[in-house]
N, C-alpha and C positions, 0 to 999 in steps of 0.2 A: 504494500500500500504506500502509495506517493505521498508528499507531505497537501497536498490540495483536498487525497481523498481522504487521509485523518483527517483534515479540519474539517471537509465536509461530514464526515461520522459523525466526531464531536458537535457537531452543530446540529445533527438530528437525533443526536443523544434519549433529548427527553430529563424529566427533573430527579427518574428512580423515585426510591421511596420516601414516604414522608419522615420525617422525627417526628411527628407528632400527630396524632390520631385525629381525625374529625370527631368525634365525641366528645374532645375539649373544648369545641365553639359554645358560645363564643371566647376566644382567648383572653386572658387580663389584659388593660391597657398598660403600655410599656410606663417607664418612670417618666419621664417628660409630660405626658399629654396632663397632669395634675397641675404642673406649673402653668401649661397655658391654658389651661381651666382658669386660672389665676387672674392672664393676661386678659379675657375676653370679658369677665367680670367688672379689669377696672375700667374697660376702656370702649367693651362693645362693637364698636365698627367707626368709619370713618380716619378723618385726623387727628381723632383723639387714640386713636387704636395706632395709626402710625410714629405719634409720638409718644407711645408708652412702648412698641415695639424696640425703637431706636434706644431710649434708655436704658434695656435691658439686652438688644442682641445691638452689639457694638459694626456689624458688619453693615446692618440698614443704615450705618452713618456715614459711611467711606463713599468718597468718589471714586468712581468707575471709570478710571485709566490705563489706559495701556502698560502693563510693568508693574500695575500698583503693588500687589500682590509680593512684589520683590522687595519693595521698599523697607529702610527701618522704621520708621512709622506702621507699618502694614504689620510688622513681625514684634513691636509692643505690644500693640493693641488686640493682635489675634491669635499670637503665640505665647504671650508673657501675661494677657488680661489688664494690660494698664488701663485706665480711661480713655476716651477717644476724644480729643482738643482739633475743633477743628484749623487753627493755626498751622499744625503739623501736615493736613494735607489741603491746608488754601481754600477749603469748604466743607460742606457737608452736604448728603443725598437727599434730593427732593425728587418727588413723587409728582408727578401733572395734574391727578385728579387722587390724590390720597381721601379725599371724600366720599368715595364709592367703594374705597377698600376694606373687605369684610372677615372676619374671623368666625368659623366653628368647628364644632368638633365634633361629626359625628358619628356615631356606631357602626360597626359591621363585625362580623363575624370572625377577621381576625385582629380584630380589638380598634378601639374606637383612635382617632389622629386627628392634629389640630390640619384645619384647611384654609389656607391665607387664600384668596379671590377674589379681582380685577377686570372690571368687561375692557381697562385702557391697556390697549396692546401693548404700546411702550413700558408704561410699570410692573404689567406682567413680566416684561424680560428684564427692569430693573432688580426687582424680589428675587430671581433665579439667578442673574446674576450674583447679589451680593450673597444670596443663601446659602445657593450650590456651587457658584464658580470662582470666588476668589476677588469677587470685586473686578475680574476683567471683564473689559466690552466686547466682549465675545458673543458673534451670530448666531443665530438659530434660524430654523427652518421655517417658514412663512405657517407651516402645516402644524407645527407644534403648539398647545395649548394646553400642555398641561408635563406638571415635573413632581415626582418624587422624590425628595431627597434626604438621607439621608447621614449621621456622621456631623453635623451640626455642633462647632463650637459654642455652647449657650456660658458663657460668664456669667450672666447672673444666678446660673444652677452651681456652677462651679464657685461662687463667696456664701452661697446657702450652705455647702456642702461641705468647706471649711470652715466656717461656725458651728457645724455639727460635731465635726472633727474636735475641733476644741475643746467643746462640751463634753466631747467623750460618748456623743447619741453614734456616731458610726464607730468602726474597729480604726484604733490606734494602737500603730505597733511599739512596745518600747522604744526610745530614745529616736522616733523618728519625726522628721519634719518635714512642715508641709508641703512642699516641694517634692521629697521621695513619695507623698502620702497619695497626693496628684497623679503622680506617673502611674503607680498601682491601681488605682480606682479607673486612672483609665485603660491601662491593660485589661486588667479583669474584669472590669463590672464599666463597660463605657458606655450603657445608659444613665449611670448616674450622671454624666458631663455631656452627655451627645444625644441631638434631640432627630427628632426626625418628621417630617413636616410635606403638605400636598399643597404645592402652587397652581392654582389654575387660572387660566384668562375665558370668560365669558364669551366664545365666540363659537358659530356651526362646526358641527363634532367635524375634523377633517376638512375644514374647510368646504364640506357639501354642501349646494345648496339643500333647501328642502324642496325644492321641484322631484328631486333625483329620490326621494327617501320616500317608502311605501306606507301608503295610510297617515300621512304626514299632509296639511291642508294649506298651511301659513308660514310665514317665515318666524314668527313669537310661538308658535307650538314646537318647531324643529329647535331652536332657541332651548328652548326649556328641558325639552328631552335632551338637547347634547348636554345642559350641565349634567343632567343624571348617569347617562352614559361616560360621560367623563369622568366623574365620581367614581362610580363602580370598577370602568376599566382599572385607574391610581390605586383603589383599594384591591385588585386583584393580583397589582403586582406586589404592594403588601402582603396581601398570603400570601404568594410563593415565598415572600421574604419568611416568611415567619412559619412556615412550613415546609418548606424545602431549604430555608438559608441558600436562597439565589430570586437576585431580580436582574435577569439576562438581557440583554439586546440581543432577542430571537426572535423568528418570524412565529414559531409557538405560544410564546410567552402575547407576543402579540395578539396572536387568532382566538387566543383562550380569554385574555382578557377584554378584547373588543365581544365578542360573543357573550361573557356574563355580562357588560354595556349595553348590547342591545336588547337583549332581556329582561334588564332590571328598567330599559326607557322605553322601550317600544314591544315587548311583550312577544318579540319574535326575531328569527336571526335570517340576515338576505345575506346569503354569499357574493349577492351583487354590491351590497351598497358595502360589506365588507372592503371589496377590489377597490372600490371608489373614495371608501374614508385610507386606506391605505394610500395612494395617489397612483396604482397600478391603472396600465389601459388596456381596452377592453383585448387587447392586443398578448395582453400576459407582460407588459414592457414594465418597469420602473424607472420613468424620465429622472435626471437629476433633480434633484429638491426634492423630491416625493419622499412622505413622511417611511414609504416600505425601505427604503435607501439606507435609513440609518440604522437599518436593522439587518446590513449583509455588507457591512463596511469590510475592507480590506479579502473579500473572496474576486477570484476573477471571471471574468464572462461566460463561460459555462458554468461557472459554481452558482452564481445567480442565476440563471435561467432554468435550473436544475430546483434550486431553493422557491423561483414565483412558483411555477409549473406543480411545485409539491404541495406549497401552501395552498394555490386558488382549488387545488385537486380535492384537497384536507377540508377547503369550507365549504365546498360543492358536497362530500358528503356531511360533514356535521350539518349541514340547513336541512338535508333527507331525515337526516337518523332523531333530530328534534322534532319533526313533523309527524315521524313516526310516531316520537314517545309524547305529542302534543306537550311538551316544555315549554312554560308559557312567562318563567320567573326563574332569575338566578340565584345563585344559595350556594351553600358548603356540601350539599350532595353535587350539585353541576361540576362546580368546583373540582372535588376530587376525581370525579369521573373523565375530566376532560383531562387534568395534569398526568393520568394515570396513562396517557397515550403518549406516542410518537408522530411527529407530523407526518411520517413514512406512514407511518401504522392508517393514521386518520386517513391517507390520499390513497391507501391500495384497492385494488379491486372487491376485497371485503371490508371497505375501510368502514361502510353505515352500517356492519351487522356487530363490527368491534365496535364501535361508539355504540349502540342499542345495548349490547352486552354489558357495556361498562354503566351506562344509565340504568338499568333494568337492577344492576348487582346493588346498588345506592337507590332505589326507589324511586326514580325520575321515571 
């Protein structure tokens, strides 16, 4: 086997077994999501939400410059926890409409997350930047509308967490300081210090119109459904985080979580408008920019054509095998059933009698 057809294997892998059982849904909410219980209480939504953010995560204050990330300013205040002055980097981050920006948190199956939420494009990609990226002005894809991320520097967990320390409410080891106490807590246990958080921008799931989406009437119904469908997808790749320990840039990861989106928004799955919120043409192609792109980076021209051709093969049978089993809502039965496959597996020629089998096995 050549190094193209390992990668290509590795990438129809599939997620294997779970660590942890579906019978534990819903899972407990990780350590974070209490603190910004916290945040949302004192500040609710708005400009008031964004200056209580800023005060507490030091990253929503940084300008977003080329290099910044490199700077020693950048490595006090992000590496050391110092305050954030904005003298040191000649301003501080503003938002265009911080007015419309919202904060909640809410439930699913594998454990509840805060969800920060902007219909202004631009602050949509400000948030991800400073959140996820480092404070750099780094692009994104016209098609992206939504980010997971996690690993989350929170400072203001980390001076809660060292006042406990002190107190003696967390383990201190003899003769150690705070400094050693930090690096431990976050080896071992980096939810104490590391949060993890859903970015989304209020825009049509995929950039589709809603002309193109079935049973869909207006342009404020298709609206409404992609928040839900967007939700769900961000929280599907959560499960897998938290039940598989893997959230992949795979065309699986993909098809499974867009799939429990459209079920949790519109009550049924189109392998059509699938290809379409992906930016695939009708063609089987993935133009550059299209959101399926970023999800078969560095394979080569047969390796992708090999990867669309599998995937659109995989949602052409799951839209059969859910019709079959009338699946009409997503859940932690769909959930397990669908991660329990191979996109190979899903696109064979018995691929809708293994997807029936595996819903049948979980009660769907």
């Amino acid at each position: 086997m050549n190094q193209n057809q390992q990668q290509l294997a590795e990438y129809f892998s599939g997620f294997g077994e779970p660590d942890r059982l579906g019978a534990d849904c819903p899972l407990a909410e990780e350590p974070h999501v209490a603190r910004w219980r916290h945040y949302e209480r004192q500040a609710g939504r708005g400009e008031a939400l964004f200056r209580v953010l800023q005060d507490r995560l030091p990253q929503l204050c940084i300008p977003q410059k080329a290099g910044i990330s490199s700077s020693p300013a950048y490595a006090r205040v992000m590496r050391q926890g110092q305050p954030f002055e904005e003298k040191d980097f000649e301003g501080r981050l503003a938002l265009d409409c911080p007015e419309v920006l919202e904060l909640t948190i809410p439930g699913h199956f594998a454990g509840a997350l805060p969800v920060l939420q902007t219909p202004h494009r631009e602050d949509f990609l400000r948030l991800i930047r400073a959140i996820g990226g480092r404070c750099e002005p780094k692009n994104y894809p016209e098609g992206m509308h939504a980010m997971c991320i996690g690993g989350i520097n929170n400072w203001d967990r980390v001076r809660l967490l060292k006042e406990q320390w002190q107190r003696g409410k967390v383990e201190r080891l003899p003769g150690e300081v705070w400094g050693a106490a930090l690096r431990r807590f976050a080896q071992q246990q980096p939810g104490l210090v590391r949060d993890r958080v859903l970015v989304l921008h209020t825009a049509p799931y995929g950039s589709v119109d809603h002309s193109l989406v079935p049973e869909v009437n207006d342009p404020s119904g298709w609206l409404a459904a992609s928040g839900t469908l967007r939700l769900e997808h961000e929280f599907t790749h959560y499960a897998t985080t938290r039940f598989y320990r893997a959230m992949r840039s795979n065309m699986l990861d993909e098809l499974v979580a867009d799939c429990m989106g459209f079920l949790a928004a519109l009550g049924s799955f189109s392998a059509q408008l699938f290809r379409r919120c992906m930016g695939i043409t009708s063609e089987g192609q993935a133009p550059d920019g299209s959101r399926a792109g970023l999800y078969m980076e560095g394979f080569n021209d047969p390796a992708v054509e090999q990867i669309l051709a599998t995937t659109l093969k995989a949602a052409s049978n799951l839209e059969q095998a859910l019709e079959l089993q009338a699946v009409r809502s997503a859940g932690p039965q769909l959930f397990f059933a669908l991660t329990a496959l191979t996109l190979p597996a899903m696109a064979s020629a018995g691929g809708v009698e293994l997807i029936v089998a595996e819903l049948k096995e979980r009660g769907r």
